[in-house]
C-alpha positions in Angstrom: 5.5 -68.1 -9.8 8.6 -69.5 -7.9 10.0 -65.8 -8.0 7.4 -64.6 -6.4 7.0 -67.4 -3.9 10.4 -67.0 -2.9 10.5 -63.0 -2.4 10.7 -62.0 1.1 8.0 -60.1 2.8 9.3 -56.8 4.0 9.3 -56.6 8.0 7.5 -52.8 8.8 9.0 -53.9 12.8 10.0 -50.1 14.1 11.0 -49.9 17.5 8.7 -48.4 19.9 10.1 -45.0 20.2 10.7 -44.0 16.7 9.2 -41.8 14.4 7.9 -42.8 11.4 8.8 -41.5 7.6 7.4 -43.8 5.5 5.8 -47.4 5.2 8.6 -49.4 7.5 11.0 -46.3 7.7 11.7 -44.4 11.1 14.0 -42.7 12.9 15.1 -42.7 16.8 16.9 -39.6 17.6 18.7 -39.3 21.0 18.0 -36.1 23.1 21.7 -35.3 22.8 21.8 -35.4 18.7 22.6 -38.7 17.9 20.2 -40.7 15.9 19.6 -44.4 14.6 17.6 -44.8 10.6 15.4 -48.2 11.0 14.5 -49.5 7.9 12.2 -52.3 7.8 13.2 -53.8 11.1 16.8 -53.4 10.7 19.2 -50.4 11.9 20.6 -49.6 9.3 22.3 -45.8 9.5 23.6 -44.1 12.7 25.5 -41.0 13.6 26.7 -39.9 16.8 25.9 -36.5 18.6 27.9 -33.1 16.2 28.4 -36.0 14.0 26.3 -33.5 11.1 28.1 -35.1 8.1 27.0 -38.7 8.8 23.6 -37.2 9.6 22.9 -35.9 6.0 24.9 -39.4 4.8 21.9 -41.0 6.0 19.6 -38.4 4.6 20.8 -38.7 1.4 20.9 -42.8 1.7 17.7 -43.1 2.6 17.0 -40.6 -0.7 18.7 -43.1 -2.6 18.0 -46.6 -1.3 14.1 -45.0 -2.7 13.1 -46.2 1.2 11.0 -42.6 1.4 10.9 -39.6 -1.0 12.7 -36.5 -1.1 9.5 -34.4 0.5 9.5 -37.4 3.3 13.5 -37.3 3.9 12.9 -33.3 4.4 10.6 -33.1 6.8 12.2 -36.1 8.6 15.7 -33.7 8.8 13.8 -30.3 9.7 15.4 -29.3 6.1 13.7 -28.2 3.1 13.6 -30.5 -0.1 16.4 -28.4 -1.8 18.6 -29.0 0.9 18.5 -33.1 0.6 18.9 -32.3 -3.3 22.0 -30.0 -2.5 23.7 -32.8 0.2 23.2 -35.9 -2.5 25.4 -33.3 -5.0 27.8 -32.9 -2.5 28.6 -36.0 -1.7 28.7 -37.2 -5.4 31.3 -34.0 -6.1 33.4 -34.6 -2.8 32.7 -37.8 -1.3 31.7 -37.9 2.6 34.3 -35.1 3.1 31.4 -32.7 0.8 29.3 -33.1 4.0 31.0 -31.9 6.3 29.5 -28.3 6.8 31.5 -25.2 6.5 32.9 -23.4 9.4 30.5 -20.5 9.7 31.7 -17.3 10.8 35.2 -15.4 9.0 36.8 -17.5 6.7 40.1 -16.7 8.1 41.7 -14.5 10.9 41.9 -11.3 11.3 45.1 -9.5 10.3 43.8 -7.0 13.2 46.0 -8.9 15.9 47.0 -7.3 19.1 50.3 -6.5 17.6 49.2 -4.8 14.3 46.6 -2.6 16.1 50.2 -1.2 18.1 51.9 -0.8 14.9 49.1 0.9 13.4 48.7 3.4 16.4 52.6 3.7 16.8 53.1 4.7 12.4 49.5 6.7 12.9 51.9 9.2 15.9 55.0 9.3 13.6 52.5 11.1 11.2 52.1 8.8 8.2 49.0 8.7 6.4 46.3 5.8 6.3 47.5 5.0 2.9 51.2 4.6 3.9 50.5 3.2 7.8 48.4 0.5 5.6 51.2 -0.4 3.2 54.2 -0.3 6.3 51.7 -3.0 8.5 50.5 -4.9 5.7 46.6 -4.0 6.1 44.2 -1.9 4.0 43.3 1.4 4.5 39.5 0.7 5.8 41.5 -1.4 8.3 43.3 1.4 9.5 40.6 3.5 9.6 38.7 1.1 11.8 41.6 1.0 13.8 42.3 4.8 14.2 38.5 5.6 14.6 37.3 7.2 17.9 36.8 4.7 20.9 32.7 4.3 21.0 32.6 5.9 17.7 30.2 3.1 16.2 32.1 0.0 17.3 34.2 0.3 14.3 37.3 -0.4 15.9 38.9 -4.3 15.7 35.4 -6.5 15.4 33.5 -3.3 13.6 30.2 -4.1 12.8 30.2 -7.0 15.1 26.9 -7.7 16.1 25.6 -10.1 19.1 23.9 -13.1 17.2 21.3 -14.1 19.8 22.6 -12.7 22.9 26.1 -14.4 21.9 29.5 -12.3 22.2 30.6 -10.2 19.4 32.4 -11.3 17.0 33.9 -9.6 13.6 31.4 -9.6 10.6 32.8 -9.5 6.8 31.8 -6.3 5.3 29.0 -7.4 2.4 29.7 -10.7 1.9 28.6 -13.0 -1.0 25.5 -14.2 -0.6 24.8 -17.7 -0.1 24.5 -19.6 -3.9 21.2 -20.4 -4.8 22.3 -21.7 -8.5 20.5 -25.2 -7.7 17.1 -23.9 -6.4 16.9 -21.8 -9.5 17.8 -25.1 -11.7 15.2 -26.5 -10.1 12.4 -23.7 -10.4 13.2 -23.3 -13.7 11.6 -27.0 -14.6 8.7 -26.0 -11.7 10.0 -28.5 -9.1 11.4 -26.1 -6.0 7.9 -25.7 -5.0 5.8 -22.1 -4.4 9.3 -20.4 -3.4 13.0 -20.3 -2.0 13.0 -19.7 1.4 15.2 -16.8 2.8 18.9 -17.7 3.8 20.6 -14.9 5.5 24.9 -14.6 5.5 26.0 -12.7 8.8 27.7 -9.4 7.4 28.2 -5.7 7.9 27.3 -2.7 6.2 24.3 -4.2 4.1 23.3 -0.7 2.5 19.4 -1.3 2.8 19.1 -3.0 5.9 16.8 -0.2 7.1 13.9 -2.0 5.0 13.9 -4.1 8.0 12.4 -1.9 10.6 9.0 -1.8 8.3 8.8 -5.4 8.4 6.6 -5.6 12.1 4.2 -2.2 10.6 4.0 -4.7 7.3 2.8 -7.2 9.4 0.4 -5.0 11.0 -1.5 -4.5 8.0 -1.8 -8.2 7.1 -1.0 -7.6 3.6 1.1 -11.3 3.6 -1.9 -12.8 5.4 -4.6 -11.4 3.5 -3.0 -12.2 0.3 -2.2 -16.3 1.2 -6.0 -16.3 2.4 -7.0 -14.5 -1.0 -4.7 -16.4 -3.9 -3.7 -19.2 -2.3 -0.9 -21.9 -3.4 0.5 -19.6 -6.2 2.7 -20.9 -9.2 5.8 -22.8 -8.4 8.8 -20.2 -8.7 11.7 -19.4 -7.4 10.0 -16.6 -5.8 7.0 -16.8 -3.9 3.7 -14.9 -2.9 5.4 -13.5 -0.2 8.9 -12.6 -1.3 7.0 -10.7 -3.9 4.7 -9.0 -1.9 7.5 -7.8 0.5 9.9 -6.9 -2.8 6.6 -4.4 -4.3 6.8 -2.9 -1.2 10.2 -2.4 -0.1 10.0 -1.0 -3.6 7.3 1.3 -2.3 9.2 2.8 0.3 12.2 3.2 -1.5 9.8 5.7 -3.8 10.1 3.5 -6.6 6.7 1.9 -6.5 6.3 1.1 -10.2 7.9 -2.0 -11.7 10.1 -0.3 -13.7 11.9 1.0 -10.0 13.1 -2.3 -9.5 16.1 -0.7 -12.8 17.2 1.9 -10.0 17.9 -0.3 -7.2 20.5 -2.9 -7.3 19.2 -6.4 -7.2 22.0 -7.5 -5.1 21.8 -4.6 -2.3 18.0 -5.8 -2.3 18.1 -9.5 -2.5 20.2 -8.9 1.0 17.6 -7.9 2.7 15.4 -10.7 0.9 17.5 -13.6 2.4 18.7 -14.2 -1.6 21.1 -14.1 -3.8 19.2 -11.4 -5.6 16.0 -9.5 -5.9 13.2 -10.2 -9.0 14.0 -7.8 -12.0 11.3 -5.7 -13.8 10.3 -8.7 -15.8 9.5 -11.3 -13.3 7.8 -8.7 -11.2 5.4 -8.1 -14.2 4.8 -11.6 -15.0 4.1 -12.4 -11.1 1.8 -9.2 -11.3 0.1 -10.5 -14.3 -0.1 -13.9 -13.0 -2.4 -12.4 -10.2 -4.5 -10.3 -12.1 -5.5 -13.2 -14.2 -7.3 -14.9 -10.8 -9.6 -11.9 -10.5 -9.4 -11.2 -7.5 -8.2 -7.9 -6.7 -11.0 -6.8 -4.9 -11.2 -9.7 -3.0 -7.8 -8.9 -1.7 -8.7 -5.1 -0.9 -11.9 -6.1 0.9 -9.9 -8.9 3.0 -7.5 -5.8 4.1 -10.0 -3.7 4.6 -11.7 -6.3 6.8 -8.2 -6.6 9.0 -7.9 -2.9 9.2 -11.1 -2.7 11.0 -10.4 -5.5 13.0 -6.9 -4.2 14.1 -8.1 -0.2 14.5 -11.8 -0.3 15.5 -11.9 2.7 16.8 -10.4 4.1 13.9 -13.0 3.3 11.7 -15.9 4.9 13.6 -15.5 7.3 11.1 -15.4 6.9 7.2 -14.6 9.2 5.1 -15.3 8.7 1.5 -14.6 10.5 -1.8 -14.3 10.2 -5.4 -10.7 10.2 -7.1 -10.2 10.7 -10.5 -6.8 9.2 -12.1 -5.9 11.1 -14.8 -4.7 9.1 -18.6 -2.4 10.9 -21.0 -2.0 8.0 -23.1 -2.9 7.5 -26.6 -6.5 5.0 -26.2 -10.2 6.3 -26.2 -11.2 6.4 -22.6 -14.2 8.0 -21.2 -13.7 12.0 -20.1 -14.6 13.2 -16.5 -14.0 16.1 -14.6 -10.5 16.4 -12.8 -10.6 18.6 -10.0 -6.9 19.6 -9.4 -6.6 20.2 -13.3 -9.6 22.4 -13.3 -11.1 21.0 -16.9 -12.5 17.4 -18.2 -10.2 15.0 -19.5 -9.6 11.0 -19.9 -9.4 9.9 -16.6 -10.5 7.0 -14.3 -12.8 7.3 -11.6 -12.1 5.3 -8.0 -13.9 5.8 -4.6 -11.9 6.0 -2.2 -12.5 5.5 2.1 -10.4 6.3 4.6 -10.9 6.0 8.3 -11.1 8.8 11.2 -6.9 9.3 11.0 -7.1 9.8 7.8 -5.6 6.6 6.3 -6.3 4.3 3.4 -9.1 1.5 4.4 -10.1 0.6 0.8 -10.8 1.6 -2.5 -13.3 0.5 -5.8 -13.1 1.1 -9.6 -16.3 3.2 -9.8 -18.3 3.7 -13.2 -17.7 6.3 -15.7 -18.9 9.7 -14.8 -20.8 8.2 -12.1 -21.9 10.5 -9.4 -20.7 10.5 -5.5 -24.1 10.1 -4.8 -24.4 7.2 -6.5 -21.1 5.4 -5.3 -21.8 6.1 -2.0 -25.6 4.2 -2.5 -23.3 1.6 -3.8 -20.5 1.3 -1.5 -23.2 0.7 1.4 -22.8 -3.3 1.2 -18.9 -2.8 1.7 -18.8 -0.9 4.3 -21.3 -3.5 6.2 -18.7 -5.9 5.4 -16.1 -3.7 6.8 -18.2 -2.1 10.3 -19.5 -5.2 10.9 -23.2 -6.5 11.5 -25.1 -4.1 13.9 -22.2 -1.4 14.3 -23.6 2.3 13.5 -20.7 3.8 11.5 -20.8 7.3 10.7 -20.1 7.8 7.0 -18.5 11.2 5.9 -18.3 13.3 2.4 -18.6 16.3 0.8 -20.8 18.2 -1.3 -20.4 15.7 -4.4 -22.6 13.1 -2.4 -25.9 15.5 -2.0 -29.0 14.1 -2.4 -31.8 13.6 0.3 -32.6 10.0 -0.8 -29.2 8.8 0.0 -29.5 10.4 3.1 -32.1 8.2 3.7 -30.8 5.1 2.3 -27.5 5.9 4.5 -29.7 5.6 7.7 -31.9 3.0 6.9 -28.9 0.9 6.2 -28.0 1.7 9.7 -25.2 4.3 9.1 -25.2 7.7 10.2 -23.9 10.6 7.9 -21.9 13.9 7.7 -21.6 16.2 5.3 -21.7 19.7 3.8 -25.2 21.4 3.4 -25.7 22.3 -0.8 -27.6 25.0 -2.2 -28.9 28.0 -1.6 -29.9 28.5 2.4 -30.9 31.1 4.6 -28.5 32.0 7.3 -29.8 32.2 10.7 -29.7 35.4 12.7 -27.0 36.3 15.0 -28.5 35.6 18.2 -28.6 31.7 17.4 -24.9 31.5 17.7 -22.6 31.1 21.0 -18.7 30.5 21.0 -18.0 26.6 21.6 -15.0 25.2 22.6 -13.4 21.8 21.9 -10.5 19.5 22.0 -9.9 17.1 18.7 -8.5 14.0 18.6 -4.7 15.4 18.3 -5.0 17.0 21.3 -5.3 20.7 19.3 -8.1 23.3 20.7 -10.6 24.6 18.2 -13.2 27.4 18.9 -15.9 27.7 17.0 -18.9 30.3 16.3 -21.8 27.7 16.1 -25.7 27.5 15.8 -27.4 24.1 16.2 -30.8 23.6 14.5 -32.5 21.4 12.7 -33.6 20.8 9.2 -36.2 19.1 6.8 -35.3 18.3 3.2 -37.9 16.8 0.4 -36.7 13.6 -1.0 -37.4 14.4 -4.9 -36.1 11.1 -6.5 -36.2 7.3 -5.8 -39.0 5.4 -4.5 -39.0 7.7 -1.1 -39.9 10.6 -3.7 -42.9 13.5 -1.7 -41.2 12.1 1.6 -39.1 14.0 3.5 -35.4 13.3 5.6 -35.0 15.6 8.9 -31.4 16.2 10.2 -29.4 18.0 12.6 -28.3 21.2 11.2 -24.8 22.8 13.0 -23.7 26.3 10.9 -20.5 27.6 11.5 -20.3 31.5 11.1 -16.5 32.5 10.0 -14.8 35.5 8.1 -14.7 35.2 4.7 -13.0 37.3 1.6 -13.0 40.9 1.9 -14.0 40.9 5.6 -17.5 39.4 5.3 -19.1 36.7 7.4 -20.2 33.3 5.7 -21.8 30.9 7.5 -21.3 27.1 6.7 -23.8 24.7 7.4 -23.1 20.8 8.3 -25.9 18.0 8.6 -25.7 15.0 10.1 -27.7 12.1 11.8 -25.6 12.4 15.3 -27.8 14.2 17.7 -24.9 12.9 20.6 -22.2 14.2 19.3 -21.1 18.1 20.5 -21.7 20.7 18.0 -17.7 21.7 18.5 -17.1 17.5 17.5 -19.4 17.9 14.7 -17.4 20.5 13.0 -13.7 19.5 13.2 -14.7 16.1 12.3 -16.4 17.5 9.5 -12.8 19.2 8.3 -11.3 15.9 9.6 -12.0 15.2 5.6 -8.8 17.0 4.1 -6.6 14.0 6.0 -8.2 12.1 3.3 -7.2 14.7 0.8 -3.5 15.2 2.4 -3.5 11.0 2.1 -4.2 11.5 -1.9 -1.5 14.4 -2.4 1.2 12.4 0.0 0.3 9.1 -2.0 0.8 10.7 -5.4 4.4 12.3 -4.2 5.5 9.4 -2.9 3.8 6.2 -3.8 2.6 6.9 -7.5 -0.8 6.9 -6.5 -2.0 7.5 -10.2 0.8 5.9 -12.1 -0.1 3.9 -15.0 1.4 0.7 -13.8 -0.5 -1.5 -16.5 -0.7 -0.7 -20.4 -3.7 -3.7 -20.5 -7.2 -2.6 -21.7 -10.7 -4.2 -22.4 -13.4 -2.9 -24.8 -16.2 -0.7 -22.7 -19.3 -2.2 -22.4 -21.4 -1.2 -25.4 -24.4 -1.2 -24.2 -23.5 1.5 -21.2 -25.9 4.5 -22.0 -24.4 7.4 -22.0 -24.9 11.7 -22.2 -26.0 12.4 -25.8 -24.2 15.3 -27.4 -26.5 15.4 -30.2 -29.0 16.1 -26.4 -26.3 19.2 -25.1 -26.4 20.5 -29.3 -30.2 20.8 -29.2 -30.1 22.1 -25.5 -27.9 24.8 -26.8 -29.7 25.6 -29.9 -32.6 26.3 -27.6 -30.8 28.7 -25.6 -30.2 30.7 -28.5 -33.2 30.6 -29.6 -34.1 32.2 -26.4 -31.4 34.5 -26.6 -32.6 35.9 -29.8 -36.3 36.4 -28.5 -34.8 38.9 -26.1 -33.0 40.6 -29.0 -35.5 40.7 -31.4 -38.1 41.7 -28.6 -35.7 44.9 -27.6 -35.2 46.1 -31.4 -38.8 46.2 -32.2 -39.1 47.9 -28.9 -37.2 50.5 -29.9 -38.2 51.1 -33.2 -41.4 51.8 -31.8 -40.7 54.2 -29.5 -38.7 56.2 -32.4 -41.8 56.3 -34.5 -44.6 57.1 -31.5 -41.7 60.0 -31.0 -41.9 62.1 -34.0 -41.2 66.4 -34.0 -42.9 67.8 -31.5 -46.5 68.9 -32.6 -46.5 66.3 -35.2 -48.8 63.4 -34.6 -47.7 59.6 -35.2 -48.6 57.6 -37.5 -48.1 53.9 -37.6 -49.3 52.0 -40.0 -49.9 47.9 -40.3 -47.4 47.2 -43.0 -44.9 49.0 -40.1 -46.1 46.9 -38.1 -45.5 43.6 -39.5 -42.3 44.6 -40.7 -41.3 45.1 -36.9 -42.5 42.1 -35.6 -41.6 39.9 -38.3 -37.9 39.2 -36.5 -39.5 38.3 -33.4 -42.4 36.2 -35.3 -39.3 34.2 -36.6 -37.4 33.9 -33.5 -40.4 32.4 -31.8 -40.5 29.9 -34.5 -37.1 28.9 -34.3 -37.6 28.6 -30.6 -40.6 26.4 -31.0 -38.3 24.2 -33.1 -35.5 24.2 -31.4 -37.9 22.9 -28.7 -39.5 20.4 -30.7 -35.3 19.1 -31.8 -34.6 19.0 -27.8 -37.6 17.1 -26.9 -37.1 14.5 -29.6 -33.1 14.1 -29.2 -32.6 11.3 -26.5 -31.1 12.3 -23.6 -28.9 9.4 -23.1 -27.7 6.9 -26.2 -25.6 3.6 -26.4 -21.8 4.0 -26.0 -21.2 1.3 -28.8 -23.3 4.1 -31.4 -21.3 6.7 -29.7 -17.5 5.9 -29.3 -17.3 1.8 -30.9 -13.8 2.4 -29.4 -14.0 3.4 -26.2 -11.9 1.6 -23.7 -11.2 0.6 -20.0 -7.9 1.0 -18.5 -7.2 -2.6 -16.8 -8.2 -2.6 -13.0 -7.0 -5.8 -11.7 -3.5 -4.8 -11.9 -4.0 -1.1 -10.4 -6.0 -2.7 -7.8 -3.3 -5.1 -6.8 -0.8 -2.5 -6.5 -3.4 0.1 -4.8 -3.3 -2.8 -2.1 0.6 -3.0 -2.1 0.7 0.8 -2.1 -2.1 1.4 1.1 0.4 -1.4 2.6 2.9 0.6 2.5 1.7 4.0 3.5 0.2 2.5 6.9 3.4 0.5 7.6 5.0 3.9 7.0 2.4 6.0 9.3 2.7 3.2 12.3 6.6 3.6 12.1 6.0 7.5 12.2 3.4 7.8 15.2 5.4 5.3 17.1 7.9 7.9 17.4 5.1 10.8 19.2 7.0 11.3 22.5 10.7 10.4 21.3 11.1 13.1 18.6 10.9 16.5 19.6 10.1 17.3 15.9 7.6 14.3 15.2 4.8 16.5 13.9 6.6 18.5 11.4 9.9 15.3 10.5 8.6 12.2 11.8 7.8 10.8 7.9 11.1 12.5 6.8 12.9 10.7 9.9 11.4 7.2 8.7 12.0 8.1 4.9 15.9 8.2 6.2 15.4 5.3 8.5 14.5 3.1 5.9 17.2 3.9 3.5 20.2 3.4 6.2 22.9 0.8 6.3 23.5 -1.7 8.4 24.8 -5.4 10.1 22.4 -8.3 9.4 23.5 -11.2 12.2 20.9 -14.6 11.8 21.5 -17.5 14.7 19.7 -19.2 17.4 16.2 -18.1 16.4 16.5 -14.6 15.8 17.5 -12.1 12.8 19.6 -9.1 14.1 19.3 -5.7 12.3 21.8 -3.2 13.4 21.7 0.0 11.9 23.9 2.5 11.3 23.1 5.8 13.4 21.1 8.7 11.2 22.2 12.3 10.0 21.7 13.6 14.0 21.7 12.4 17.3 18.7 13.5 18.2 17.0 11.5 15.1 19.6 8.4 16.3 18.0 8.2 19.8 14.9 8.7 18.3 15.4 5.5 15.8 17.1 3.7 19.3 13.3 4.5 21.1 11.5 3.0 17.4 13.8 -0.4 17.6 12.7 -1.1 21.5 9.0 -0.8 20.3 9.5 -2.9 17.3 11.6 -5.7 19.2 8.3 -5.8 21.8 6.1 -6.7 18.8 8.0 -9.8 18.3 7.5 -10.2 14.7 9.3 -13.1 12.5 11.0 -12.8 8.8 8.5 -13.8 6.9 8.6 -17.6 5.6 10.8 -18.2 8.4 10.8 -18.8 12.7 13.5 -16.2 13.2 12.8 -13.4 15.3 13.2 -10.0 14.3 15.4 -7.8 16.4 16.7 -4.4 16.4 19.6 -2.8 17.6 21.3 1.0 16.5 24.9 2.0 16.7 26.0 4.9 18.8 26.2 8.4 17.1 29.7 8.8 16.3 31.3 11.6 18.5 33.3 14.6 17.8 36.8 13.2 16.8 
């Protein structure tokens, strides 16, 4: 009791014009630096303006005294919680002198000096070679080299790969440094207490070798993959590397054309984790168990719709048009999954079926995991939700397929749902007479003239299935009449719901539909579209009814059947007309027993017809899976579905970077994906300060593709995009072209 009477009441007394920590902690920081640490009502640290070691002192005090917590002492300092950790272990190790911070920029000198650079020139005009120039002045040969290189080269003379850090004057950068040590974070992520992720710490250096990565950093940003993933999963596990970081790694990965986790083998970890802002990048394992880890939340789909959603928002007029189609992803793997037609192999096998839409440019809006053997039809009835979600209430969005989506009561679920359609006419159709055509000229949305042979009527189909069944749909009919095969003329008809659209507008947006087909091809060369990146599987559902094949046996069994009437029918036919044709002269006789004889093969082919009619009608057309196939299974679709989302990422980061370059490249249509395929793999200086990250790149193979990268980097520094997880700026610069020497 008389312990407690006598403790002393702590005094929470802050001066006016501090800012508060914690519970009678604050802090009153001077607008030149300087900075006084109140703790209940007394001053007890202070540090003068530059004076940075006695700043963290009193960080790491404060930490220590238990007068706020680690998280509190942070924010207080503008640091993160690592960095208090890291100052507390330097000055245990070194005292007050481990806080002083190093001097940033080149360790030492540079032997370059005035006078070296003479000696160098003056041994490079008696004729030596680099090797012995660099042994008489004491230098190595890439020093000589920088030395002796053409003036304007690449600015590889004394200072090469200097780079301005924020507008500042260039200064020499060490060629690949070491990266800045982030042994303690990984300590402390190890036991789950560095939080969601390390944060990216750059070192200023030359001749990073994938600094190119860089430029798809503003497209990436533009497709709001980061965004729509934080929004989506949320606060993640604690690791050392976060949502983000692994987001960005998948697909730099991407766009190196290593998309699959097992890439991450053929590119170094070190030449990536540059580019990261780490020491190194995540190896095949961690990527699998971050993968893994967001499969198990389930929401996959989520994520697509959520891009999906953004692209729309960010290209409206680009999603006036859908175009939608079924993919199926072929399985060569050992499990029981369910066979489906494969159009570019030509024959049924194990495969996985996915709907796919893409907007009027052809690119990748989202995709679903459809049902086994389910129709185009049917996927489209059942996509019509999602693309409400992605159009928006009350905007009439013209949805586009092929043939695979006929039916006449989907048309008219397509329009009552407030879409409008286009597609391919199926099934036999009379072709209208030559008069109804005229020649029609139009302009598509690439700026390419068409000319087309057109007729514009229009049509009334029966609906024959559904509760619309006896009613009847009527659409605009536009044929096309063009040469065919061996110089004849087809004609091609097109329906649609758009009565404004020109006939000429109707047609080339109808073949508009191979740009989602080129997107497939491109994505599978380049982007693994149907890689297996996942060896997960669940049971199929049991219970799924399925085609009988006992149902296609008896089907068959009545063609036969069938098939033998006809035979049967034409051998008693002519052994009758070979005994009503006897001599000449000579009357015919047949008798009954002839008769019988005749017609008992066709007697028994009708019975085996009438049986194998009776079999068909009793075989069920459809049976239960689980009586089928017990061990029939899906191929897992969380993880394909994340990595489809990383993957359409990073084709339309790849396609903005290309179409920026339409008026810069003389080549664009025909190079400007193989221009951004080099861009992204060149070398180059990374320079962090004052609020900005510098990228300079190296120049490219030509000159013409190095001004072309020049125009690319002044559209990308206009976006004003930041690193992700940090505030600095990103900004682009290229070298020169090196000239003739």
């Amino acid at each position: 009791m008389m312990a407690r009477m006598l403790t002393q009441v702590p005094l929470p007394l802050l001066p006016g014009d501090a800012a508060e920590i914690a519970p009678g902690v604050g802090m009153v920081t001077g607008p030149d630096g300087s900075g006084v640490m109140w703790v209940h009502g007394l001053a007890t640290f202070a540090w003068d303006a530059g004076d940075e070691a006695g700043r963290r002192l009193a960080a790491v005090q404060l930490w220590k005294l238990k007068a706020a917590t680690q998280a509190q002492v942070a924010e207080a300092f503008g640091v993160i919680p690592v960095s208090v950790w890291r100052w507390e272990k330097a000055l245990a190790a070194g005292g007050v002198a481990g806080l002083v911070p190093d001097r940033k920029g080149p360790r030492r000198a540079s032997k370059l000096t005035p006078g070296v650079v003479a000696r160098i020139r003056e041994l490079d005009g008696q004729g030596l070679g680099k090797a012995g120039i660099a042994a008489a002045a004491g230098v190595s040969e890439s020093s000589v080299r920088n030395v002796l290189r053409p003036a304007g080269a690449d600015g590889d003379g004394p200072g090469a790969g200097a780079g301005p850090a924020a507008g500042g004057p260039r200064e020499a950068l060490p060629v690949l440094p070491d990266p800045v040590a982030r042994d303690g974070e990984r300590v402390l992520a190890r036991f789950g207490l560095l939080g969601e992720g390390a944060a990216p710490v750059f070192t200023p250096g030359a001749r990073y070798p994938l600094a190119g990565l860089l430029l798809a950093l503003p497209a990436l940003e533009g497709t709001g993959l980061l965004a729509c993933a934080r929004a989506t999963y949320g606060r993640v596990r604690n690791g050392f590397y976060g949502l983000e970081v692994m987001l960005v790694v998948l697909v730099f990965l991407a766009l190196l054309r290593e998309p699959r986790a097992e890439g991450a083998t053929r590119v170094s970890p070190a030449a990536l984790g540059r580019v990261l802002g780490l020491d190194r990048a995540p190896e095949v394992k961690t990527i699998r168990r971050k993968l893994a880890g967001l499969a198990a939340a389930g929401k996959a789909a989520d994520l697509i719709m959520a891009l999906a959603r953004h692209h729309a928002a960010a290209r409206p007029a680009a999603v006036g048009f859908l175009y939608a189609d079924g993919h199926a992803r072929a399985y060569f793997g050992t499990r029981q999954v369910q066979k489906m037609h494969v159009a570019r192999l030509k024959f049924p096998g194990p495969a996985t079926e996915e709907t796919w839409v893409t907007d009027a440019a052809g690119d990748p809006v989202f995709m679903v995991i459809a049902e086994p053997s389910a129709s185009l039809a049917g996927q489209l009835r059942a996509l019509l939700p999602q693309l409400r979600q992605v159009a928006g209430d009350g905007r009439r969005v013209t949805v586009c397929f092929d043939r695979g989506g006929w039916s006449p009561a989907l048309f008219a679920d397509i329009t009552s749902a407030g879409f409008d359609l286009l597609t391919y006419r199926k099934g036999p159709a009379a072709d209208l007479p030559g008069p109804a055509f005229t020649t029609v000229a139009c302009t598509d949305d690439r700026g390419r003239a068409h000319e087309y042979q057109l007729a514009d009527t229009t049509v009334a189909l029966e609906i024959s299935e559904g509760p619309r069944k006896g009613g009847h749909v009527t659409l605009r009919q536009v044929t096309r009449r063009e040469p065919a095969s061996g110089g004849a003329i087809r004609q091609v008809h097109t329906l649609t719901s758009r009565t404004d659209l020109p006939a000429g507008e109707v047609c080339w947006r109808m073949s508009s539909r191979w740009r989602e087909e080129n997107y497939f091809r491109y994505a599978r060369t380049h982007f693994a579209l149907d890689a297996l990146d996942s060896y997960a599987a669940v049971p199929d559902d049991p219970d799924r009814l399925v085609p009988s094949p006992a149902k296609k046996a008896a089907a068959a069994r009545v063609r036969r059947a069938e098939a033998a009437i006809g035979a049967a029918e034409a051998g008693r036919d002519a052994s009758l007309l070979e005994l009503r044709s006897p001599a000449p002269g000579h009357p015919a006789l047949i008798a009954n027993q002839q008769l019988n004889e005749l017609n008992a093969p066709v007697q028994a082919a009708y019975d085996e017809l009438e049986a194998a009619e009776a079999a068909a009608a009793a075989t069920p057309a459809r049976v239960r899976l689980g009586d089928l196939a017990p061990d029939m299974v899906r191929l897992d679709a969380e993880t394909k579905q994340i990595t489809h989302a990383i993957r359409m990422a990073a084709y339309n980061a790849e396609t903005l970077l290309a179409r920026a370059l339409a008026g810069h490249y003389a080549r664009a249509d025909d190079e400007a994906y193989a221009l951004i395929r080099e861009a992204l793999t060149t070398s180059g200086d990374i320079c962090p300060g004052n609020g900005e990250l510098l990228i300079r790149l190296d120049p490219l193979t030509a000159p013409r593709r190095t001004q072309a990268l020049a125009a690319l980097c002044d559209q990308l520094n206009q976006a004003g995009s930041t690193y992700p997880g940090t505030d600095l700026t990103l900004r682009y610069e290229v070298k020169p072209h090196p000239g003739p020497a």
